[in-house]
C-alpha positions, 0 to 999 in steps of 0.5 A, spaced: 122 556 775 126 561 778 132 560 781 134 564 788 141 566 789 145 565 794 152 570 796 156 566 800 160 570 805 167 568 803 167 568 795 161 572 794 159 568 789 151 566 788 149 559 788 142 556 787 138 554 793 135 547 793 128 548 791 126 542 794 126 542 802 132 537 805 129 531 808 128 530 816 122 533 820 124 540 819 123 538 811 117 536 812 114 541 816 116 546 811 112 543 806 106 541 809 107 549 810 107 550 803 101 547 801 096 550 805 088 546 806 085 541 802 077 540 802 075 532 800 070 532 796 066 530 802 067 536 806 065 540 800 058 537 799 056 538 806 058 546 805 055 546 798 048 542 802 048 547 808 049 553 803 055 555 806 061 558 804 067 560 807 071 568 808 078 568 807 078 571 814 075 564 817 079 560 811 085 563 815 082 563 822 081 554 819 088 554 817 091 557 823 088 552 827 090 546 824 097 549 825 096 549 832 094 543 833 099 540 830 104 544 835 101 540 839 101 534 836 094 532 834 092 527 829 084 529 827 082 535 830 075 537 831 075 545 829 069 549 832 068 556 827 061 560 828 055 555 826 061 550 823 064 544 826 070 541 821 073 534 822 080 535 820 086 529 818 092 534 821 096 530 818 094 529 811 093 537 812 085 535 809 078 537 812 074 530 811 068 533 813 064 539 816 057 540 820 053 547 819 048 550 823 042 546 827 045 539 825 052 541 829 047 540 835 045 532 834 052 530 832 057 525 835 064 526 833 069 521 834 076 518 832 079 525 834 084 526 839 083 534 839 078 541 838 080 547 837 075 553 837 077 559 832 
């Protein structure tokens, strides 16, 4: 790993930066950041099933609104994108599980507290 540098003002001399954020709720949304969206396993056979794979657009578009809702402090938030409904632990930054096309219609989403719509 490569460690980045630092000048200091007074001295000029470089000095590493922590490589791990520093502890508090600022460190730990700084590395929620860093990580990006898991999929569970469930969640991937349901695309798989539905045949239905996402863009890096709509993967952006999914990552954005899992980051809102954590603004808002959501906990599980339904994210509506197109034809495709994900139940998302905002917390543990994972998608549980997706619902694809006609099956969206005759489904009941529980044990959330949000929605947001991409």
């Amino acid at each position: 790993m490569v460690d980045r540098i630092e000048r200091t003002r007074s001295a000029g001399t470089p000095r590493p930066l922590p490589s791990r954020p520093a502890p508090g709720a600022f460190g730990e949304v700084l590395a929620r950041e860093l990580e990006g969206l898991k999929y569970s396993s469930h969640a991937r056979d349901r695309l798989r099933q539905a045949g239905r794979a996402l863009s890096d657009q709509e993967l952006a578009g999914v990552e954005d609104a899992v980051q809102r809702a954590a603004t808002k402090g959501a906990r599980d938030s339904l994210v509506l994108l197109n034809d495709l409904a994900l139940v998302v632990s905002v917390k543990n930054r994972t998608v549980v599980t997706a619902v694809a096309g006609s099956r969206m219609r005759d489904s009941v989403f529980t044990q959330i507290d949000s929605a947001v719509i991409v």
